[in-house]
Each structure stands twice: as C-alpha cells, then as structure tokens.
C-alpha positions in Angstrom: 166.9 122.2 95.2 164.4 123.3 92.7 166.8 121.9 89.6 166.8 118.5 91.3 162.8 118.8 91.9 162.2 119.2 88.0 165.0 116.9 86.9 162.9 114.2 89.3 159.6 115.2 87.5 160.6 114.7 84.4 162.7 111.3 84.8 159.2 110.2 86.2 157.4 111.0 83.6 159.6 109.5 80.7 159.4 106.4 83.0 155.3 106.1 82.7 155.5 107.2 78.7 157.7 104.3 78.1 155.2 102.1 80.5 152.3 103.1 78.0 154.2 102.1 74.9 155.1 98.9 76.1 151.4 98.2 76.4 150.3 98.5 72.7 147.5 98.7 70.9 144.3 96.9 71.9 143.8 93.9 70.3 140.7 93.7 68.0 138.5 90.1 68.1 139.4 87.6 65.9 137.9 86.7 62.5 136.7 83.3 61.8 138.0 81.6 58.9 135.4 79.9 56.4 136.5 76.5 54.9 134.6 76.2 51.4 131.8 73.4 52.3 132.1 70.2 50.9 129.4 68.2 49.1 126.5 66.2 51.2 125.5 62.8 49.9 123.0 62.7 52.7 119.1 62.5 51.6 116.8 60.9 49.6 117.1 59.7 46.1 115.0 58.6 43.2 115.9 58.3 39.6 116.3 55.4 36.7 119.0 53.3 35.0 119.4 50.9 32.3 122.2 48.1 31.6 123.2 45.0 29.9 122.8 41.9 31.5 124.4 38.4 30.7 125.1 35.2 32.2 124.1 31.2 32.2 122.2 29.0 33.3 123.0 25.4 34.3 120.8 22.6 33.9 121.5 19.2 35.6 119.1 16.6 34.4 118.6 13.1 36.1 120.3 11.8 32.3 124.2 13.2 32.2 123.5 13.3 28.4 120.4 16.3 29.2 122.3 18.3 31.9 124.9 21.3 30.3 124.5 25.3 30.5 123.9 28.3 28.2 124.1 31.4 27.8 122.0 34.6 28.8 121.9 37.9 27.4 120.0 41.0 26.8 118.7 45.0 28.3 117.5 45.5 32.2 115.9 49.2 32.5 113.4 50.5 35.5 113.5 52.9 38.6 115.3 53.1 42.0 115.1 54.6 45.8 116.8 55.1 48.1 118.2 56.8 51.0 121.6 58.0 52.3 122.9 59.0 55.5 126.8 60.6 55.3 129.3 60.5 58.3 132.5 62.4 57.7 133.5 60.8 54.5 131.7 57.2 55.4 128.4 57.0 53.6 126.0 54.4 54.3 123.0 53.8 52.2 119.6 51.8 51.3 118.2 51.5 48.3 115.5 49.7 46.0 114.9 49.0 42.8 112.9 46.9 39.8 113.6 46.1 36.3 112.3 45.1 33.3 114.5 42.7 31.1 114.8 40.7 28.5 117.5 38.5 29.1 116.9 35.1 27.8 119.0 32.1 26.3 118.6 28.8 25.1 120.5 25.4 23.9 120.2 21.8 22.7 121.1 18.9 24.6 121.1 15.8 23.6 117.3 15.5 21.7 115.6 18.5 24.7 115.6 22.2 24.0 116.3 24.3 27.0 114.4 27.8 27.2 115.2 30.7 29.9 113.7 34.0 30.0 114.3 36.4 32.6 111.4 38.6 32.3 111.7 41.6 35.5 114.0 41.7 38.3 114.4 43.7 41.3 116.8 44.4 44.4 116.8 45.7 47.7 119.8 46.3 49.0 122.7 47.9 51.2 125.2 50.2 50.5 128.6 51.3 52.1 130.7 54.1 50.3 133.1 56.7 50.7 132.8 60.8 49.6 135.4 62.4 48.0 133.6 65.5 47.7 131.0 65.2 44.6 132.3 61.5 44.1 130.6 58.8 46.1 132.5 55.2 45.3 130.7 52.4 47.1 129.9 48.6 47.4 126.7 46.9 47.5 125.0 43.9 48.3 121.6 42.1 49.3 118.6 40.3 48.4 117.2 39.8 44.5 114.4 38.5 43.2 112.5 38.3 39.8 110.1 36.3 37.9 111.6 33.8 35.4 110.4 30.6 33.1 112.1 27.3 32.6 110.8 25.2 29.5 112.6 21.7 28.2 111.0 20.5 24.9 111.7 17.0 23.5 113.1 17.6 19.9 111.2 14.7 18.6 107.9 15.2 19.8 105.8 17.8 20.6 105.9 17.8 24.5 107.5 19.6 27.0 107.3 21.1 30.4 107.9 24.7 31.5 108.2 26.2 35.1 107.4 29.9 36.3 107.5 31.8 39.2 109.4 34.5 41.4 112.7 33.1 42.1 114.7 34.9 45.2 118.8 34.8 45.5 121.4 37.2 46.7 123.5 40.2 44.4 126.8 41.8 45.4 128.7 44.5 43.5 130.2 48.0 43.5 129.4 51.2 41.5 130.7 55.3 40.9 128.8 58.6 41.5 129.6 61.9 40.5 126.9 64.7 41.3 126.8 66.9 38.4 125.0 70.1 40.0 123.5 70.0 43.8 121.3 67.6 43.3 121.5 65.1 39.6 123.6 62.3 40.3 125.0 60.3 37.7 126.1 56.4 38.2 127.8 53.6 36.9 127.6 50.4 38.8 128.4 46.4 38.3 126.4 43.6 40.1 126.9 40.0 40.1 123.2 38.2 40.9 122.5 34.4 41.8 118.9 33.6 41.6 119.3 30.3 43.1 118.2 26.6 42.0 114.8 26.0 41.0 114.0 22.1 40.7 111.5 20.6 38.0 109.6 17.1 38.1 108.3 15.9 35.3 104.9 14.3 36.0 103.3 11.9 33.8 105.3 10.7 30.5 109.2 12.0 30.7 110.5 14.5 28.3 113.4 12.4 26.4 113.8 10.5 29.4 114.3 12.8 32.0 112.2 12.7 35.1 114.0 15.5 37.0 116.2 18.6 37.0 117.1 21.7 38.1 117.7 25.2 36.6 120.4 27.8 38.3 120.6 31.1 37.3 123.4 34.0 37.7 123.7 37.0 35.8 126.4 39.9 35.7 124.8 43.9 34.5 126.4 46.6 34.1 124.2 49.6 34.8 124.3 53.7 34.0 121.5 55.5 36.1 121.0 59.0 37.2 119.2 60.0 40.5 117.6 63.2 41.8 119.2 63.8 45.2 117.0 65.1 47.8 120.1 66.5 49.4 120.5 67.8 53.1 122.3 70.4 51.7 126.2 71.4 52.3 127.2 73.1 55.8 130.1 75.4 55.9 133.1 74.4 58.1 134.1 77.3 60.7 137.4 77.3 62.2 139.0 80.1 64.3 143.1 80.7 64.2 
C-alpha cells in the first residue's frame, strides 16, 4: 500500500513540473523602434536670389510698317518670403518677392525707334511641391507686377512719346530645393512672366504717322536663391513591432 502511495506522489509531482515548464518565462514589454526623422519643409523663410532674364516685347502700331518685336535681356536680383506648411510629403507654400533689373531692349522699325526697360519687378505667388526628404521639387504660379517704360522716337525728328507705370500680369513656373544643413536652403527655379498690354495714344502731332499702339511684355528668368528656413523642426517616427 505504502509503495503505491509514493509511486502516486511522485507521478503527481512530475505532472505539475512539466505544467510549470510549459508556461515559460515572463515576457518582458516591448521596445519601440525609432525610424530616423525625416526632414520638415514646414516654417518660415527669408533669403535672396539673382537670375537672368530675357524675352520680347511686341509692338503693334496703327501703321503695319511701325508694328514688329524685340528682344529683352539682362540681371533680376532682390529678396523673398515666404511660408510653408508640409503634409506627409505634399508641401504647400506662399511666398513674395521683389527685384531689381535691368532688362531692356530696343529696335528700329520702319523710321521709329522702340525703347523698353524693365526697371524692378516683383511676385506674389503660390506654391505646390513635393518632399523627398531634404529635396523639395515644386510648381509655381500667380500674380506679377513691375514698373516699366515704353518710348517710340521718330528717327527723323527729334520727337517722341514714352509711357511709364506699374504694369500687372500673371507668372507660372517650377523650381528645385535642397536644404544644405537644418535650416540654409538652396534653389534653382524657372518662371515664365506676361506683364500684359499696355496701350499708347499719341496726342498732338503723330510720331512717323502713328497715332496708336500697344506694348506686350513677357519675359522668361532663370533664378539661383538661398533661403534661411525657419523650420518646425524634424519629429521622430515611433512604431512598435
């Protein structure tokens, strides 16, 4: 009786051992993984940029011997600002700037000298990009302005009329960033820019016969800039496995 008491005992007690080492070791808490952050383009920005600007500008006179276009050419350079705001990868952006230049052109038509001189310019625009990291590829576009003169000269007498003012039209174009450190941004960036028509009457005697006409100006610049981003700052990604 006793030999089938202890024989029971210790069957039972192999039986809760093995129990125990089925169960294992407690599990400790998991650690969260750290993805390296990725680059913010949102924030404020400042900085400056110069180009090379040329284009034409048409003239249609009332007299089809008069009317013709030239060319325009010469250095833009001033200051920007603006602002980004980054979603995901999307970034979508304002921005301002102004110019000096000194494009200008001229031509003979017929017996009148034609005379344009684009002397500042400045956008404001919009702009829609995407972020690969520290690169920021984008499109742009909105409203231009800047302050220009007109002058026709008759050749064969010294008279002539000239016309001056802020002129407004639209720009459109695209443009590359790379951020060189946390906060320096350099650019390179292409815009097409139509200043509109501006129309001229001649009042008292004509200039080589011509009693009307109009001036339309369009330019394409090339620009390099670099900005001081007033950046956000980079957030880490935290996933758990």
């Amino acid at each position: 009786m006793k030999k089938f008491l202890l024989a029971g005992a210790a069957i039972a007690a192999l039986a809760t051992g093995a129990q125990a080492a089925d169960l294992g070791s407690p599990r400790g808490p998991v650690a969260a993984a750290v993805i390296a952050p990725v680059f913010n383009w949102s924030g404020v920005f400042v900085g400056a940029q110069i180009g090379y600007g040329w284009g034409r500008t048409a003239v249609a006179a009332n007299t089809l011997a008069n009317s013709g276009s030239y060319s325009t050419n010469g250095v833009t350079g001033g200051v920007h600002l603006g602002y980004n705001w980054q979603i995901n990868n999307i970034v979508l952006g304002l921005v301002t700037d102004i110019e000096a230049s000194s494009l200008r052109g001229s031509a003979r038509a017929a017996n009148v000298d034609y005379f344009t001189r684009l002397n500042w310019q400045g956008s404001t625009r919009a702009r829609l990009g995407v972020a690969v990291d520290r690169v920021h590829v984008y499109a742009t576009g909105g409203v231009a302005y800047a302050g220009l003169d007109y002058r026709a000269i008759d050749i064969g007498a010294p008279t002539g009329v000239s016309a001056s003012g802020a002129r407004f039209g639209w720009t459109v174009g695209a443009g590359v960033e790379y951020a060189f450190t946390p906060n320096w941004v350099a650019s390179l960036e292409y815009r097409y820019t139509d200043f509109g028509r501006r129309n001229v009457n001649y009042v008292g005697s004509p200039v080589a016969g011509i009693t009307n006409a109009s001036f339309k100006t369009t330019t394409h610049t090339v620009r390099l800039g670099v900005s001081y981003l007033f950046s956000t700052g980079p957030s880490a990604v935290v996933a758990r496995y």
